[in-house]
C-alpha positions as CSV (number, residue, x, y, z in Angstrom):
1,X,161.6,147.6,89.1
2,X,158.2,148.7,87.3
3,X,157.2,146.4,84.4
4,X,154.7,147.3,82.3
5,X,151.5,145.8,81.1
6,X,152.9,146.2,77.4
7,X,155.7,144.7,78.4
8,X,153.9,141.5,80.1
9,X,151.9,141.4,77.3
10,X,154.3,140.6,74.9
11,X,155.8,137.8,77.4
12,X,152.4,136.4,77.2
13,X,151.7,136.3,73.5
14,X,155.0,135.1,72.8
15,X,154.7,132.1,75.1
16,X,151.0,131.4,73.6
17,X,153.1,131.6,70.0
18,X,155.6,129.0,71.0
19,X,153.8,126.6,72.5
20,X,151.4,126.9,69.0
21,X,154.8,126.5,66.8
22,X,155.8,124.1,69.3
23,X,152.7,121.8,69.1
24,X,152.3,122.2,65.3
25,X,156.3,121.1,64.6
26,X,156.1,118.3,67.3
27,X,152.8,116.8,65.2
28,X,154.5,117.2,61.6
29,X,158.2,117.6,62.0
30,X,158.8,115.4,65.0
31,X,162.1,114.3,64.5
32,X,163.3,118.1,63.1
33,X,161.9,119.6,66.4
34,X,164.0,117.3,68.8
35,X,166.7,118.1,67.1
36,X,166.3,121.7,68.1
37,X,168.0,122.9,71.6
38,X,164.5,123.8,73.6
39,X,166.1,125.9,76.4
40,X,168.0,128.0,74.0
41,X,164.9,128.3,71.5
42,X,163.0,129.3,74.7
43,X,165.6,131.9,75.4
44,X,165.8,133.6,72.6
45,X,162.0,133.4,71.5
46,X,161.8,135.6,75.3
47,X,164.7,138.3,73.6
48,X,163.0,138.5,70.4
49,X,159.1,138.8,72.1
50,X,159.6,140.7,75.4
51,X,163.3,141.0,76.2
52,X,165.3,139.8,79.1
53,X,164.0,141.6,81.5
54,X,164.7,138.8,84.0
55,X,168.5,140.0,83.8
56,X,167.6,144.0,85.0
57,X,165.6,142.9,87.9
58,X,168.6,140.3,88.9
59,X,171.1,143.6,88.1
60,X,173.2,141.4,86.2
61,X,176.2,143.5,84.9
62,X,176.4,143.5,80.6
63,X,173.1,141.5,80.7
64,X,170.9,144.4,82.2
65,X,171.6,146.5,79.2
66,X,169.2,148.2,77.4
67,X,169.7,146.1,74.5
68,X,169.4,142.4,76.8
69,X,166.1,144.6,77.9
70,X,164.2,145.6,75.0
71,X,162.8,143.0,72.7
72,X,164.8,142.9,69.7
73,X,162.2,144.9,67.3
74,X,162.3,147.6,70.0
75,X,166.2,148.1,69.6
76,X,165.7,150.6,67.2
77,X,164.6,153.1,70.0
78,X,168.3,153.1,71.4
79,X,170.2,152.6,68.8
80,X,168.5,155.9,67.2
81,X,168.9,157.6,70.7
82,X,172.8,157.2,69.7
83,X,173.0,157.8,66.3
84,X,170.1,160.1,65.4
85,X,169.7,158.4,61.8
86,X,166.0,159.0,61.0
87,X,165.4,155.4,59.4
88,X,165.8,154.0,62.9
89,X,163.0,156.0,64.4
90,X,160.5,153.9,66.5
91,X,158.9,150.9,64.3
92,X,161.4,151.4,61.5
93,X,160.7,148.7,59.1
94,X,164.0,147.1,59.7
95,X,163.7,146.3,62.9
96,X,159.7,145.8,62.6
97,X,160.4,142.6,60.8
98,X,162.1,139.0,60.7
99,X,165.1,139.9,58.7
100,X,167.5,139.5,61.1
101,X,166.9,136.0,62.4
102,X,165.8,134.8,59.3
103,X,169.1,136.3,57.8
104,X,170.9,134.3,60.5
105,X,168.9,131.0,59.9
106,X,170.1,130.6,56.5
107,X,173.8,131.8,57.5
108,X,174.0,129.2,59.6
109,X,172.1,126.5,57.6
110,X,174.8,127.5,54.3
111,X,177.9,127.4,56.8
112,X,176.6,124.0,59.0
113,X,177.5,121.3,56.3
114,X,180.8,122.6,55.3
115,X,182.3,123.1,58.7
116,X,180.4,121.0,61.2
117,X,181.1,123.2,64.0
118,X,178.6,123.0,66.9
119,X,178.2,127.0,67.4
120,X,176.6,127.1,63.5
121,X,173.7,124.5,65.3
122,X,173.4,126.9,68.2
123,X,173.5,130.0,65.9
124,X,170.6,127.8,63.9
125,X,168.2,127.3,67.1
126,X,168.9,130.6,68.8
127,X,167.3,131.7,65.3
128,X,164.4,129.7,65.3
129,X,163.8,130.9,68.5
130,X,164.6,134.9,67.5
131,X,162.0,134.5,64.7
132,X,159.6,133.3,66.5
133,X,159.6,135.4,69.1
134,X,159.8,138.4,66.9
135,X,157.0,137.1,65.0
136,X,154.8,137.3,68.5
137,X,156.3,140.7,69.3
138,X,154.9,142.3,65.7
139,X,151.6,140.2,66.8
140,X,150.8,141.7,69.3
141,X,151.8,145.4,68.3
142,X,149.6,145.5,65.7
143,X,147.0,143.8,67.8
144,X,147.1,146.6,70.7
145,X,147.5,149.6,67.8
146,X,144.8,148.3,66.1
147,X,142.5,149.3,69.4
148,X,143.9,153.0,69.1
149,X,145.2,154.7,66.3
150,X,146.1,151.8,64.1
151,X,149.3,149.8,63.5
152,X,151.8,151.9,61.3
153,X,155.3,151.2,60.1
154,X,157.1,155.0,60.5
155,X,157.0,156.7,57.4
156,X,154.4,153.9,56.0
157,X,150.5,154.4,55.4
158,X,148.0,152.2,57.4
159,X,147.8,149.7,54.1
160,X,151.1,148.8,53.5
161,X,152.2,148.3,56.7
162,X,149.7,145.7,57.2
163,X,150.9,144.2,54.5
164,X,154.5,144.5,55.5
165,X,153.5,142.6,58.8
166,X,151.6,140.0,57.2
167,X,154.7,139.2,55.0
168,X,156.4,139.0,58.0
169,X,154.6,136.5,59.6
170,X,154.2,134.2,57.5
171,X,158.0,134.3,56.6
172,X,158.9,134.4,60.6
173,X,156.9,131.0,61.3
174,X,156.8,129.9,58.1
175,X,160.6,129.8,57.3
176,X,161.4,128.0,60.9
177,X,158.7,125.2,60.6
178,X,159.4,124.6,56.8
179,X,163.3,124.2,57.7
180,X,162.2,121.9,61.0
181,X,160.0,120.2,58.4
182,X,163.0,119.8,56.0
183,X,165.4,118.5,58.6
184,X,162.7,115.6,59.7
185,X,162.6,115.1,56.6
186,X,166.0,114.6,55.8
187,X,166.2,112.6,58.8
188,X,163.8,110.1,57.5
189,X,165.8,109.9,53.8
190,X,169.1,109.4,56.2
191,X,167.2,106.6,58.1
192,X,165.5,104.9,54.8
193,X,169.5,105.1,53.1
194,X,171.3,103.7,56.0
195,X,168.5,100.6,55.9
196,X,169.0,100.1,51.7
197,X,172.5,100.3,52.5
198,X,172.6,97.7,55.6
199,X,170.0,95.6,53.1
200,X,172.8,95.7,50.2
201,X,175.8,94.6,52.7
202,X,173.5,91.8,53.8
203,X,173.1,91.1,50.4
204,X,176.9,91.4,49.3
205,X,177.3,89.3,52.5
206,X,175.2,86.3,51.7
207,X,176.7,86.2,48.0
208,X,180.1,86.2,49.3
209,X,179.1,82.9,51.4
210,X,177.2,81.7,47.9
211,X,180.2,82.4,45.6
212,X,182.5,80.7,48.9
213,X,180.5,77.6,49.0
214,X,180.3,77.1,45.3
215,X,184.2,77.5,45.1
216,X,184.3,75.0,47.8
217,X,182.1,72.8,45.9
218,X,184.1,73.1,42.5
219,X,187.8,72.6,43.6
220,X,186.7,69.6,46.0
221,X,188.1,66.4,45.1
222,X,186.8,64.3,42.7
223,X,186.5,60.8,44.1
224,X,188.2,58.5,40.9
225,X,187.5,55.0,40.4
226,X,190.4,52.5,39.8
227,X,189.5,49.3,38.0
């Protein structure tokens, strides 16, 4: 199987993009970024930049599919090969943007607390990774258009889809490192509670054996003196 340079390109600059999100998270969000599953972040940060291409050259059955293939921004080319609907020809603005994972990020950060169920944390990585990835994809589109006729949304002029891709992102590495951020941060207001809390019990402990000793000392025994 033929990959192309495109194709390898995109594997590339999305690697070069994680390791920079990576790096940047690990320095101010430490604690937030551990708590993020790093093979499936790597996983889907491949989908969403380059595809799993891995999976066709393996001929893995379901997985070698055209939509396991493509990068996620490039799904609009099949899925407008099967329904014709004009809004999904090639670099529809849909699909040439963040709003799917970043939809998904805050699904799964508004159902997490309620339910507690594992596969919302998964669904939460696998979108940090997703927007990420997509993020390098749109990078490096516009970078290789801009060396030929220019990078253009379909149906857009030059300007606004610029602009459109700038918003983009900033909201598709913005959005993952300020939640990282937020969860390090909420780890550290979890860790200062749990130490005012263990210094009130200490406290509630040592006036317990205060108020204990004092009772001890008031219903002791007076010695009496018989004359």
């Amino acid at each position: 199987m033929y990959l192309s340079t495109d194709k390898l390109m995109h594997f590339v600059v999305g690697l070069a993009v994680a390791v920079g999100f990576w790096q940047l998270t690990e320095r101010y969000a430490p604690t937030g970024v551990r708590r993020v599953n790093p093979i499936w972040f790597f996983v889907m940060l491949i989908w969403g930049a380059s595809g799993l291409f891995i999976f066709r050259k393996l001929h893995v059955p379901v997985l070698s599919g055209d939509l396991f293939f493509m990068a996620v921004p490039d799904w609009d080319i099949p899925l407008y090969n099967w329904t014709r609907w004009r809004f999904l020809l090639h670099r529809s603005w849909m699909f040439h943007s963040v709003l799917l994972p970043v939809s998904l990020l805050f699904t799964s950060l508004w159902r997490m607390h309620p339910s507690r169920s594992p596969a919302w944390k998964w669904l939460r990585d696998g979108a940090f990774g997703l927007s990420v990835g997509m993020s390098a994809h749109l990078l490096w589109d516009a970078l290789y258009s801009m060396t030929k006729q220019g990078f253009f949304i379909h149906g857009w002029n030059q300007s606004t889809s610029l602009a459109w891709l700038g918003l983009n992102l900033l909201l598709g590495l913005g959005v993952p490192f300020l939640v990282m951020w937020g969860m390090d941060e909420r780890s550290e207001w979890l860790r200062h509670a749990a130490r005012l809390g263990q210094l009130r019990n200490n406290e509630l402990w040592f006036s317990g054996l205060n108020g204990m000793e004092l009772v001890k000392h008031k219903s002791s025994p007076r010695h009496i003196r018989y004359e």
